[in-house]
C-alpha positions in Angstrom: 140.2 -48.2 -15.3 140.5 -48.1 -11.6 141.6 -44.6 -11.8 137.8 -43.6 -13.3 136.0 -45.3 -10.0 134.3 -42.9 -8.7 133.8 -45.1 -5.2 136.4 -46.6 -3.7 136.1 -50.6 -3.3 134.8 -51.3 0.5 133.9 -48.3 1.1 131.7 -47.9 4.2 130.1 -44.5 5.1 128.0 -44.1 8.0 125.3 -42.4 6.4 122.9 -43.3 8.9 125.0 -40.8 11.8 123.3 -37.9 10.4 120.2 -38.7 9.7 118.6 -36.5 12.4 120.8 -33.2 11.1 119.9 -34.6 7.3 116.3 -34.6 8.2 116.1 -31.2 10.2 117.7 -29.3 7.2 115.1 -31.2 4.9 112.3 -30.0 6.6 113.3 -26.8 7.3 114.4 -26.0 3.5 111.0 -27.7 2.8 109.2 -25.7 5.3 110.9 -22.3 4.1 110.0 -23.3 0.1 106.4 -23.8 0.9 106.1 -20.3 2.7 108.5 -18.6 0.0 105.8 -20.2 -2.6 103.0 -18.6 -0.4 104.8 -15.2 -0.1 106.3 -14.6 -3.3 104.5 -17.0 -5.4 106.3 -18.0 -8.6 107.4 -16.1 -11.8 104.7 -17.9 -14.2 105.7 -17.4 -18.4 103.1 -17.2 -20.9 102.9 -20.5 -20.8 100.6 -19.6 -17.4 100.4 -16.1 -17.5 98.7 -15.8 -21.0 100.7 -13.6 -23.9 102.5 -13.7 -27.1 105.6 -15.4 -28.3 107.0 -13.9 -31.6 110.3 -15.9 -32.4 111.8 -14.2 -35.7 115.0 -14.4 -37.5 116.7 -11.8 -39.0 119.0 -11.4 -41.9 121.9 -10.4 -40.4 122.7 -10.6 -36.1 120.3 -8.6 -34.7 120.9 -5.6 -32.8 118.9 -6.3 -29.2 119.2 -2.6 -28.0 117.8 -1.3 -30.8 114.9 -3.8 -31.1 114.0 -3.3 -27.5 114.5 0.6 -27.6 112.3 0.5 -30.6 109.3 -2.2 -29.1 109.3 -0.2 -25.6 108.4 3.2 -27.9 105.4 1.1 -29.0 104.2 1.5 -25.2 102.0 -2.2 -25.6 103.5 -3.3 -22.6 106.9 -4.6 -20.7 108.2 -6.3 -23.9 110.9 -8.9 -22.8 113.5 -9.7 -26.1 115.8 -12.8 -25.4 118.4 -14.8 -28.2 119.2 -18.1 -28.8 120.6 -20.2 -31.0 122.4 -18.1 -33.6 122.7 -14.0 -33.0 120.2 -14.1 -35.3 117.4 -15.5 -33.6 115.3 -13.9 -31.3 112.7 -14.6 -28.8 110.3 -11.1 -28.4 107.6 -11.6 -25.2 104.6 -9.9 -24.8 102.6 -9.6 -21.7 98.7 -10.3 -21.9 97.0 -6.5 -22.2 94.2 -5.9 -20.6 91.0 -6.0 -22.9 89.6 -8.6 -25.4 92.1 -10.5 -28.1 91.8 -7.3 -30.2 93.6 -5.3 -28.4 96.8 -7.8 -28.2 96.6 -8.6 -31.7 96.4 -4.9 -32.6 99.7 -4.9 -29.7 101.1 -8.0 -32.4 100.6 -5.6 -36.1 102.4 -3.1 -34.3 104.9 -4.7 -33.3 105.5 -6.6 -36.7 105.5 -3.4 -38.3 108.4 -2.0 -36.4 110.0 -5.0 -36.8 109.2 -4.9 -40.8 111.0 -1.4 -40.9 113.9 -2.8 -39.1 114.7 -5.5 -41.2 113.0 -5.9 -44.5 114.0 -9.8 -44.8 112.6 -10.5 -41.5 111.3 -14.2 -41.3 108.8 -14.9 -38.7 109.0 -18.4 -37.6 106.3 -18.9 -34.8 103.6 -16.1 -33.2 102.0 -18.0 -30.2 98.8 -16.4 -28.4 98.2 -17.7 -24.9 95.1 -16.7 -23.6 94.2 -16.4 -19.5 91.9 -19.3 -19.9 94.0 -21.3 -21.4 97.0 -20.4 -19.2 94.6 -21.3 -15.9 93.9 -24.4 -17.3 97.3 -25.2 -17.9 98.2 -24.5 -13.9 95.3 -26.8 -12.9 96.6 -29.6 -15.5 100.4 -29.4 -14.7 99.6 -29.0 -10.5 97.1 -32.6 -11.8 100.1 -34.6 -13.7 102.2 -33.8 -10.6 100.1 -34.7 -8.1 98.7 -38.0 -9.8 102.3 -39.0 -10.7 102.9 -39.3 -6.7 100.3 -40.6 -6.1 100.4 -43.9 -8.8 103.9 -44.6 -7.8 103.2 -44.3 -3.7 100.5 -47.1 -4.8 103.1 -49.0 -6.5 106.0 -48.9 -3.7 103.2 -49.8 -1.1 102.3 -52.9 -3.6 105.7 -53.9 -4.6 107.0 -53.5 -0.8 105.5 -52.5 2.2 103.8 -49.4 3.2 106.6 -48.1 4.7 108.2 -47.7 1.5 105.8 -46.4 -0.2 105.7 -43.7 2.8 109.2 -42.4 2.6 109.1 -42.9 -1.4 106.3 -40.4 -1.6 107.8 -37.7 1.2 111.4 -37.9 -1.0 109.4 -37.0 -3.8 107.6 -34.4 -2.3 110.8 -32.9 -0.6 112.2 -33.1 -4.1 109.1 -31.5 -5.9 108.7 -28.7 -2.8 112.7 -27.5 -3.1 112.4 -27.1 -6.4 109.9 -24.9 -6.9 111.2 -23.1 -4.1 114.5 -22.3 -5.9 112.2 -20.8 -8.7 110.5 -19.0 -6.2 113.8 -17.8 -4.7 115.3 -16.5 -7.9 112.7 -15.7 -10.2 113.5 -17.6 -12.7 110.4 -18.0 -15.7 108.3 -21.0 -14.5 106.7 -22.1 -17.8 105.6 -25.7 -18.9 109.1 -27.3 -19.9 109.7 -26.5 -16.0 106.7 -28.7 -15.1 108.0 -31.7 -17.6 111.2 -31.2 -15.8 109.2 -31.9 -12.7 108.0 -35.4 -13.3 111.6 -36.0 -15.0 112.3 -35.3 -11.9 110.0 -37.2 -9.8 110.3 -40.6 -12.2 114.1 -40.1 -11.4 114.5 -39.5 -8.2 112.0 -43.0 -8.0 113.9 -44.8 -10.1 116.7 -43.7 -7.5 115.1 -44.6 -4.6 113.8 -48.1 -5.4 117.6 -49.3 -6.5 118.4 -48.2 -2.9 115.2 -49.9 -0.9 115.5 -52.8 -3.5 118.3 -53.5 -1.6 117.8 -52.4 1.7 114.6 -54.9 2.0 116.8 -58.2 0.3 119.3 -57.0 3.0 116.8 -57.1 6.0 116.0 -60.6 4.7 119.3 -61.4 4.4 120.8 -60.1 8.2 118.1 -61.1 9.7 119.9 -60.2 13.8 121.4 -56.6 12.0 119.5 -53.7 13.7 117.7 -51.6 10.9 120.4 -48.9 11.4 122.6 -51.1 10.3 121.3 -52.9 7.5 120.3 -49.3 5.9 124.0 -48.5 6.3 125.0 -51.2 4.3 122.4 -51.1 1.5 123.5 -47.8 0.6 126.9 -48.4 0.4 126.0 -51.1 -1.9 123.9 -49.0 -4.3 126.1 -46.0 -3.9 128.4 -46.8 -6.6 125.3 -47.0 -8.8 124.1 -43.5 -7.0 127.0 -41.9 -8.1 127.6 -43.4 -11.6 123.5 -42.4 -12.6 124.2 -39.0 -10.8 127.4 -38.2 -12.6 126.6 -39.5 -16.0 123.5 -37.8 -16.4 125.0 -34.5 -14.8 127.2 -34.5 -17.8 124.8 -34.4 -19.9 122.5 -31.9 -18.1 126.0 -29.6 -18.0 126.1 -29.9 -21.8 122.3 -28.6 -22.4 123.3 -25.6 -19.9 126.4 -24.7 -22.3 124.9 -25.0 -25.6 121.1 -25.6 -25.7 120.7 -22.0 -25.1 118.0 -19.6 -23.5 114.8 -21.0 -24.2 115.3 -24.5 -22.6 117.4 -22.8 -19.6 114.5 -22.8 -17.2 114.3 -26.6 -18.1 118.2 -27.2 -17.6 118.6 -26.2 -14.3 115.4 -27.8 -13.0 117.1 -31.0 -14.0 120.4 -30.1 -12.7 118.9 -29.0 -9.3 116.4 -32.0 -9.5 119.6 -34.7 -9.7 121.3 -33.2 -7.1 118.4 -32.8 -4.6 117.4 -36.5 -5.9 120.5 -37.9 -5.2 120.2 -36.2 -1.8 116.7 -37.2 -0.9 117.5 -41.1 -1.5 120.4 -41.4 0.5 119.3 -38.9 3.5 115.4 -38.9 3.4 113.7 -41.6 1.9 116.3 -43.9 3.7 115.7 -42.6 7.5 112.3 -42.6 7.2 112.2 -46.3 7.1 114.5 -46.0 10.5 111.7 -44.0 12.0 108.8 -46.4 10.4 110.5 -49.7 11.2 109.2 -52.0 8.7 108.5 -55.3 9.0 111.8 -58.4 8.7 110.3 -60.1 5.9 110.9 -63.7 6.5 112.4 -66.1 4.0 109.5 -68.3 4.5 107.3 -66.0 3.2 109.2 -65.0 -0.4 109.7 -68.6 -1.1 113.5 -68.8 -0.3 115.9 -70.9 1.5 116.5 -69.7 4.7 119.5 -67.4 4.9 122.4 -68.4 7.4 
């Protein structure tokens, strides 16, 4: 069993060294996925764009060239084809047209039609229509459930600890939120609503993440009471980071196993996750940790919790 340890007993890493280079590249990836957000804004789906989804099946594999040659004769738009699951399932994307919901539901017969030629036995399982109203709305609701989610559990970290914490609780998250959405940004990848989900996955676990570690980091400022801060943060996260690992590994696995087999559709969502562990894992060791260097919060006395005093 020793062999699958993934930290070596007494282990002592002085995390705290780099804090300053830890924090510098934090806020300058930060800074850089803000203005990539502002330049290059994001590649919204239908989900926020407004559209059509028209997932079919076909009888037999279907032939992508030939359904997209066919679709882009139709001239209703850049029509964007993509399979999952079986070779048999396909996932045809229409772009909102310009005009009233007549003119993308005359886009729709058309495009059934084609498809009805192609493959007699043709089953359609789902036609979605996603108008621009609807799509703003989503924005403005997802940007909401973000935004309220920070903000409920900085209230919590500054009730449950100290101000402090809740201070560098809420900048991890928002470093974690901000990189993310810069990497979609950066490579284009469809930002949809299963993306947003995986942003508050996110968020709620990169928390969960960061109260193990200043769970321990405030017992051990009770606890060494003559330690400088430096120190004691030192220590606490070499006594969580066994935990950080195992969480970080485990669920990686899993996230790894979605990527290989869950297919195209919940890609988008995938690598948010994966990205959001990593950066998570990151932000909890190297961001919400120093800020409570910079902050200096208060040696909670023994007194005060109730407790013996410590020796």
């Amino acid at each position: 069993m020793k062999r699958l340890r993934l930290v070596p007993t007494g282990l002592h890493l002085p995390f705290m060294d780099f804090h300053r280079i830890a924090v510098g590249v934090s806020v300058v990836l930060f800074i850089g996925s803000i203005a990539l957000l502002l330049l290059s804004g994001l590649n919204f789906g239908i989900d926020f764009k407004g559209g059509t989804l028209i997932e079919i099946r076909t009888p037999q594999a279907a032939d992508l060239a030939a359904v997209r040659s066919e679709l882009n004769a139709l001239d209703v738009g850049s029509i964007a084809l993509q399979e999952f699951g079986s070779a048999s399932d396909v996932l045809i994307r229409l772009p909102l047209l310009a005009g009233d919901e007549s003119v993308q539901q005359a886009a729709i017969d058309r495009i059934q039609a084609t498809l009805n030629g192609m493959y007699p036995d043709i089953e359609y399982r789902r036609v979605e229509f996603v108008g621009p109203q609807v799509s703003g709305e989503l924005i403005e609701k997802g940007a909401q459930a973000v935004l309220v989610a920070l903000v409920l559990m900085m209230i919590y970290i500054w009730f449950r600890f100290e101000w402090q914490f809740g201070v560098g609780a809420v900048l991890a998250l928002a470093h974690d939120v901000g990189l993310t959405i810069g990497v979609f940004s950066l490579t284009r990848i469809e930002f949809d609503l299963p993306v947003v989900a995986a942003l508050l996955t996110i968020v709620g676990y990169s928390m969960n993440d960061t109260v193990v570690v200043y769970d321990r980091i405030r017992e051990n400022l009770r606890k060494y009471k003559q330690q400088p801060v430096r120190g004691v943060i030192d220590r606490s996260l070499n006594d969580t980071l066994s935990r950080t690992v195992m969480t970080s590994v485990t669920t990686m696995l899993a996230l790894f196993a979605l990527w290989l087999f869950g297919g195209a559709v919940i890609a988008p969502f995938v690598l948010a996750m994966i990205w959001g562990v990593l950066i998570g894992t990151y932000s909890s060791l190297f961001v919400a940790a120093p800020v409570l260097l910079y902050l200096r919060p208060v040696r909670v006395s023994d007194e005060r919790e109730g407790l013996p005093d410590t020796p």
